[in-house]
N, C-alpha and C positions, 0 to 999 in steps of 0.2 A: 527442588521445586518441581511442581508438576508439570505434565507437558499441557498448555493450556488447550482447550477444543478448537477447533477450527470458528465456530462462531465468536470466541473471544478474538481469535486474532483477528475479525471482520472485524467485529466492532470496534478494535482499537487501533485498528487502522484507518477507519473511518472516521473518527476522532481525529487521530493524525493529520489527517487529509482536511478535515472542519478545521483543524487550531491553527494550521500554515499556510492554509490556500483560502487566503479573506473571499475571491472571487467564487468558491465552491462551500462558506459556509453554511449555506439554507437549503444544497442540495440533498435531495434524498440518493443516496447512491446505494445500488446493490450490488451483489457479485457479477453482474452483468455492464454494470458501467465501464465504459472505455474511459480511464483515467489519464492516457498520455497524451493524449488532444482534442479529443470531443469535450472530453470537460473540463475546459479550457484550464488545462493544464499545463504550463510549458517545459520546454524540457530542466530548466532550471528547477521549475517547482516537485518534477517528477522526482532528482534526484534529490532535494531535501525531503522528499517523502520516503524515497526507498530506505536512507540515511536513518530518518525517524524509528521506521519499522523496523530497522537493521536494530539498531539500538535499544529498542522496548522489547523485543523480544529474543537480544544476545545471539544474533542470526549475523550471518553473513552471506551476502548474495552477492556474487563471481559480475564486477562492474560487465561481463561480457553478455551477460544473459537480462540486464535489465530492458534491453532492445525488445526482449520476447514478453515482455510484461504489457502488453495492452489495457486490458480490465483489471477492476479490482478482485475477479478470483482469479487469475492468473500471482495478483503478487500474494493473494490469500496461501494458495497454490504454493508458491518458492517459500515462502516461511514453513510452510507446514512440512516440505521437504526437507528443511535443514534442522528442526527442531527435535 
């Protein structure tokens, strides 16, 4: 399989983040959005996202570095590193 571009893994992470976090459906988010609590994220919902993304794109992100995932280019960011 290809290695997807960095704008696909946004996108479908953004998705992710639209189909599990009902309170963040209508958001417009960009690589600049703070996803672990500005937007209204909790930590619970953070780690069923990281979990998502782990899984859609066959990545694995070390439970110790999800702390450093602030924004969503940050986890754009750790995907892109493991892929």
């Amino acid at each position: 399989m290809e290695k997807p571009t960095r704008e696909e893994v946004l996108k479908k992470s953004v998705k992710i983040i639209h189909d599990f976090v009902p309170e963040l459906q209508d958001a417009e988010l960009t690589e600049e959005s703070t996803i672990n609590t500005d937007a209204a994220m909790d930590s619970m919902s953070l780690i069923l996202v990281i979990t998502k993304v782990e899984s859609a794109f066959d990545v694995n992100i070390p439970s110790e570095d999800w702390g450093k995932i602030n924004t969503l280019g940050e986890l754009v960011d750790a995907v892109m590193e493991r892929l």
